[in-house]
N, C-alpha and C positions, 0 to 999 in steps of 0.2 A: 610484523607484517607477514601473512601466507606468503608462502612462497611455491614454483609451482611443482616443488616434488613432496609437498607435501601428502602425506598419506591419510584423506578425504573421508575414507569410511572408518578410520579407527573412534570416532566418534560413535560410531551403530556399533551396538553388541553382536560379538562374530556370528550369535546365530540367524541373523537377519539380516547379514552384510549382503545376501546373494540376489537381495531382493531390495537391494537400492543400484543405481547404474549414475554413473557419474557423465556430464557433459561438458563440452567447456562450451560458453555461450557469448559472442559478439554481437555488440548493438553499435548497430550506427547508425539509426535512425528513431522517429517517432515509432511506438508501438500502441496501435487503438485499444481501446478495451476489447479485452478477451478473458478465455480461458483457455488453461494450454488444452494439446489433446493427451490423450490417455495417461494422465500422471494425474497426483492429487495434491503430492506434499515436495517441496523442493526447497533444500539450505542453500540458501547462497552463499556462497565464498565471495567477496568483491576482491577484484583484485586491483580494478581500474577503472573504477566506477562512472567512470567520466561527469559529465554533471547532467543529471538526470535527476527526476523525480519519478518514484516508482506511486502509483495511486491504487489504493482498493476504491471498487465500488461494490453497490448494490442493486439490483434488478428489481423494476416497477413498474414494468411493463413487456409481458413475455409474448406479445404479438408478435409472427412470425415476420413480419416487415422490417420490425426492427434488432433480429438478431440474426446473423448470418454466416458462410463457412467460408474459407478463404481456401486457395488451390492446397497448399499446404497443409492443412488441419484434417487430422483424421479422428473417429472415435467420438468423444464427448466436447472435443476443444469448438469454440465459438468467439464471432465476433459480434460485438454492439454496436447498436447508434446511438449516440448522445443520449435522444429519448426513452431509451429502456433503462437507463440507469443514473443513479445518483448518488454523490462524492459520499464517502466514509472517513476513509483518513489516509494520510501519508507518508513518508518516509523520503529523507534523502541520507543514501549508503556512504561514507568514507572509504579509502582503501583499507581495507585489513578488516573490516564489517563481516559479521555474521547474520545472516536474517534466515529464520527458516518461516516458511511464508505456504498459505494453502493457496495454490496456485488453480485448486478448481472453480475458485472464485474469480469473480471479473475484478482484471487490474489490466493497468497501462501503463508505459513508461514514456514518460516526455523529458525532451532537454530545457534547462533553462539555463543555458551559456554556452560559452565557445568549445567545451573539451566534449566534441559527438560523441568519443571513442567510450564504448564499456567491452571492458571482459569480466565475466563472473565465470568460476566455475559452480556447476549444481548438480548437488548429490539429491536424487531425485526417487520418490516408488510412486504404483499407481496400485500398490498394494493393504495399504496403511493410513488409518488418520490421521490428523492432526494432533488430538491427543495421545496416540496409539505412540507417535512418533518423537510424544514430549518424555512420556514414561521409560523410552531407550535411551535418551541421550542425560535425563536423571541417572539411568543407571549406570550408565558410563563416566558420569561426575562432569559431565561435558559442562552443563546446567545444573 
C-alpha cells in the first residue's frame, strides 16, 4: 500500500519530472461528466478510494446546450449533459491502485455505497500524451 511520503515522481524520468505537478485530490461527492481543465494526463495514486465508480465516456453530440463550464473550470475543462455523451467503460479503484488515466476526456466519478470518502493523490501534465507518457514510465521500468 502507498504511503503518503512516498516519492510520486520518481516514476517520471528526472528529465521531465519538472513538467508533472503533483495534487492530492478529495472527493466527497458525485462528479458529472467532465474534463479537467488545463491538464491532459494524470496517474492516480488511490489511497482511499472510497466506493466509487470512476466512468469514461464518449461525446455525440457537441451542441453548445449540452456542454457547459462550471465556476471553477478554467482553460479547456468542460461539463456534459447526459445527452452529449455515451458510456465506454469503467473502473472501480482499490486502495494502493495505480491508474494513469487521460483525463482530457469525459469521465465522472459516482458512489455506489456507503464510503463517500476518496483521497487520491495525481501526478498530473498538461504538457504530454498519453502515449508520450506511457514511453517514460517504460523507461523507468515503472510499466
Amino acid at each position: 500500500v502507498l504511503e503518503a511520503s512516498y516519492d510520486f515522481k520518481q516514476i517520471i524520468p528526472e528529465r521531465y519530472r519538472d513538467q508533472f505537478y503533483l495534487s492530492r485530490m478529495e472527493i466527497l461527492e458525485n462528479l458529472p461528466v467532465h474534463t479537467d481543465s488545463r491538464t491532459k494526463i494524470g496517474i492516480n495514486f488511490y489511497m482511499d478510494p472510497g466506493d466509487y465508480e470512476t466512468k469514461f465516456w464518449r461525446v455525440i453530440d457537441d451542441d453548445p446546450r449540452h456542454i457547459y463550464n462550471i465556476d471553477n473550470q478554467t482553460g479547456n475543462g468542460k461539463v456534459f449533459r447526459p445527452a452529449a455523451v455515451k458510456f465506454v467503460e469503467s473502473f472501480v479503484a482499490m486502495p494502493g491502485d495505480i491508474y494513469m488515466l487521460d483525463i482530457s476526456k469525459p469521465h465522472s466519478v459516482k458512489s455506489f455505497g456507503k464510503r463517500t470518502h476518496r483521497i487520491v493523490f495525481v501526478l498530473q501534465t498538461n504538457q504530454y500524451t498519453f502515449d508520450e507518457v506511457v514511453k517514460m514510465l517504460v523507461e523507468t521500468k515503472f510499466i
